[in-house]
C-alpha positions in Angstrom: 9.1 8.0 -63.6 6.4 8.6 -61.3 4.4 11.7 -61.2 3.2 12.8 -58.0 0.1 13.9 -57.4 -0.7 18.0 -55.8 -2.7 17.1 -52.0 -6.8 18.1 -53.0 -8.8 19.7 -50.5 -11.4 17.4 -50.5 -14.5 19.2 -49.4 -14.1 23.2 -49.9 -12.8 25.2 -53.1 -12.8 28.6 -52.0 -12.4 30.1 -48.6 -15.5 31.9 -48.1 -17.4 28.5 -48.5 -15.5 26.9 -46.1 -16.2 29.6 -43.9 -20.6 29.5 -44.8 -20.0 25.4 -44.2 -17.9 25.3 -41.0 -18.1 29.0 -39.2 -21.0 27.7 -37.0 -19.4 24.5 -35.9 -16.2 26.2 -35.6 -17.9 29.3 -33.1 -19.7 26.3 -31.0 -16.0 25.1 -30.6 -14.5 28.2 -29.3 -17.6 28.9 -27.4 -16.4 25.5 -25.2 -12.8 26.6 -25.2 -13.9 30.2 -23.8 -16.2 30.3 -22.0 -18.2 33.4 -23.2 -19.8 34.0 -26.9 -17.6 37.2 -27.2 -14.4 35.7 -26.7 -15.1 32.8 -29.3 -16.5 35.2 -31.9 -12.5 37.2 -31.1 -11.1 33.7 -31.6 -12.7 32.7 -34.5 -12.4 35.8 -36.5 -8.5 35.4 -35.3 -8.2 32.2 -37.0 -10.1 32.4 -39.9 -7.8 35.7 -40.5 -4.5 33.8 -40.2 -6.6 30.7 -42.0 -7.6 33.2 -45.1 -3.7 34.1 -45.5 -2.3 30.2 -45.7 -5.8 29.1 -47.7 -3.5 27.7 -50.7 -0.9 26.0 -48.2 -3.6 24.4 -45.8 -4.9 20.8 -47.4 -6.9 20.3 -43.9 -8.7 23.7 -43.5 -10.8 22.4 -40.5 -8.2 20.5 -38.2 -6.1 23.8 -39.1 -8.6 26.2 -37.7 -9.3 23.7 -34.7 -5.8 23.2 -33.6 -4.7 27.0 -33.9 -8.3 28.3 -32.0 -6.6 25.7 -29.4 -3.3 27.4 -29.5 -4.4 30.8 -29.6 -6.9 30.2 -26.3 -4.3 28.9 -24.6 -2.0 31.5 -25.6 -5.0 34.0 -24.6 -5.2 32.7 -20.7 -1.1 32.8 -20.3 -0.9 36.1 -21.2 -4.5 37.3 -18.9 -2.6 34.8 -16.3 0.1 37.7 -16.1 -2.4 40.1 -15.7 -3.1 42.1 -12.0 -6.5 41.0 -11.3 -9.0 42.5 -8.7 -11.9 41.9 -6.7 -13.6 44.9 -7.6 -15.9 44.0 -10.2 -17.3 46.9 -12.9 -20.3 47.9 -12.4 -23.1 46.3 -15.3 -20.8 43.4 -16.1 -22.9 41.1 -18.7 -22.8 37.5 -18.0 -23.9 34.8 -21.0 -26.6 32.4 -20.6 -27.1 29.8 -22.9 -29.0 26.5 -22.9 -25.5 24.5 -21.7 -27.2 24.1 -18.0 -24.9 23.1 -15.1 -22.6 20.9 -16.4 -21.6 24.3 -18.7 -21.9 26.2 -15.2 -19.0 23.7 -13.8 -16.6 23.6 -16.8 -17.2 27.6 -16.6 -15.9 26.8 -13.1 -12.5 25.2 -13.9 -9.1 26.9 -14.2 -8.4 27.9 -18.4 -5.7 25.0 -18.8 -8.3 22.2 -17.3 -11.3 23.2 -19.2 -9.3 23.2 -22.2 -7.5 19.7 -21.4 -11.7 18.4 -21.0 -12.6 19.8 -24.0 -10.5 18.6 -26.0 -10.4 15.0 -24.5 -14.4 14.6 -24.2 -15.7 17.4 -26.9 -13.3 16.7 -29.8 -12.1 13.4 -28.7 -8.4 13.6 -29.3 -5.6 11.4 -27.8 -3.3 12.8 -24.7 -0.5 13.1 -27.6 -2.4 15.0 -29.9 -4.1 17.6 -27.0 -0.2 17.7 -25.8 0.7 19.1 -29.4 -1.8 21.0 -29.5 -1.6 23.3 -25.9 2.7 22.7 -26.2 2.4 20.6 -22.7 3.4 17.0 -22.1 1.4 13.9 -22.2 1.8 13.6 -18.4 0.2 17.2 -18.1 -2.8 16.9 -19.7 -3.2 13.8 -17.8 -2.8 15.2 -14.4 -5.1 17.9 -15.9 -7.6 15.9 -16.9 -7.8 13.7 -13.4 -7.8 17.2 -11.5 -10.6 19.1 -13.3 -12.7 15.2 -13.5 -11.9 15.1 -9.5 -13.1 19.0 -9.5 -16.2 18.4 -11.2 -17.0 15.2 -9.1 -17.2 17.2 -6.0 -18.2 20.5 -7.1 -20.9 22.1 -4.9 -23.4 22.2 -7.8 -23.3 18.8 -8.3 -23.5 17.5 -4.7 -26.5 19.7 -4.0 -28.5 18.3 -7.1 -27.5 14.9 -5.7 -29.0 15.5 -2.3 -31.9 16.9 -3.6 -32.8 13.4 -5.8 
């Protein structure tokens, strides 16, 4: 009789060194899903919560935490989509600046669903089928997604004015 063998988390034993090992990477990732250093801070801390619950069920602990901060942003923009925005800004709103230049400017640009379809295509290089399992869309979505915010950032305003400027 054969005697199967318990899945082994390869690389981390405990939680908490997963979470010294891979916090940094994992906050760069939501920073590109968001948008804003706040927001991915609020989504890591999210995930690593629901992650430190299922720590003895999870054998991948990194594609876990990747694949729900994707679910949970997305999640996050349906629900601010509902929302009654308004023009009327408040007064000392903070903006982030970081180091990301003007390509970051024009992702920063595109609708939530887009910017998430790009990241995850060009950032963490996953296949149509795996982003649609990931944001609970089809394949043919995130294609149509991905052609729109590439057509977007072809002819964005920031880019045609560097280009007459060369």
């Amino acid at each position: 009789m054969q005697q199967s063998t318990p899945p082994v988390r390869p690389l981390f034993v405990d939680f908490e060194e997963f979470v010294r090992a891979r916090g940094s990477a994992l906050l760069r990732y939501g920073y590109v899903l968001t948008g804003t250093s706040h927001d991915a801070a609020d989504l890591v801390q999210e995930i690593l919560l629901k992650l430190a619950d299922r720590w003895d069920k999870v054998d991948s602990p990194e594609a876990y935490a990747r694949t729900a901060m994707a679910r949970q942003h997305v999640s996050w923009w349906r629900r601010r989509r509902r929302e009654d925005l308004t023009e009327d800004l408040p007064e000392g709103s903070h903006h982030d600046s970081h180091s990301f230049g003007e390509l970051w400017n024009e992702l920063r640009a595109l609708p939530p669903k887009q910017r998430a379809v790009v990241v995850l295509r060009y950032y963490e290089d996953l296949s149509d089928k795996e982003i649609a399992e990931i944001l609970g869309i089809s394949r043919g979505t995130v294609r149509s997604q991905a052609a729109r915010a590439l057509e977007k950032l072809r002819v964005s305003p920031g880019v045609l004015e560097k280009g007459r400027a060369s």
